[in-house]
N, C-alpha and C positions, 0 to 999 in steps of 0.2 A: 667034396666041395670045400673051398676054400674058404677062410673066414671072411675076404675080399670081396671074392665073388658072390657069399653068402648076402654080406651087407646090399650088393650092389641089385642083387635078385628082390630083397622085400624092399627095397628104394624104390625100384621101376614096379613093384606090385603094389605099394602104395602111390605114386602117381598116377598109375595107370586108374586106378580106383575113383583117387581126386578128380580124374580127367571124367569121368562117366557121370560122378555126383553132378560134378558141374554141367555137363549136358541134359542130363534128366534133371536139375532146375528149370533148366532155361528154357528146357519143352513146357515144364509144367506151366514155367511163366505165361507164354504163346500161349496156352492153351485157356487159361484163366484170362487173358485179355480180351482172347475172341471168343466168351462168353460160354466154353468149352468143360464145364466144369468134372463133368464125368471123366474125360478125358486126362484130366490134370487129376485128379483122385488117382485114376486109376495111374497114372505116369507117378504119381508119388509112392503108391504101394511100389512099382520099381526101385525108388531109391531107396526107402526101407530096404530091401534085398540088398542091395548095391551098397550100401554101410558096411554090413556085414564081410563084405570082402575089404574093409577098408579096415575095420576091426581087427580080422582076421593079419593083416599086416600087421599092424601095431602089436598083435603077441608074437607074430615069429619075430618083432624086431625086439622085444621085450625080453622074451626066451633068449635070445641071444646075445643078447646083452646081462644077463644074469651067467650064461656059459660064458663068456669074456670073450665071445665072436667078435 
């Protein structure tokens, strides 16, 4: 893999990541308006998990940036 295409692979896995946080807010919002509260708990343990893949970006972009990718 290319250092190029390196970068360009944890760019689209960290937005891809962004793109999911931001939906599982927005459930959780919905969920908490219509008085849903179990539901928005439980759609928040989601984004807990779902961090984790965001995290998970930020060190391969980290790692690689320490190798001069």
């Amino acid at each position: 893999m290319t250092a190029d295409s390196f970068r360009k692979a944890t760019a689209d896995a960290a937005r891809y990541a962004i793109g999911n946080l931001i939906d599982i807010l927005q459930d959780a919002s919905k969920y908490l308006e219509t008085g849903n509260d179990l539901a928005a708990w439980g759609t928040l343990v989601c984004f807990d998990e779902a961090a984790d893949d965001l995290k998970a970006a930020i060190r391969l972009h980290r790692a690689a940036n320490r190798r001069g990718l």
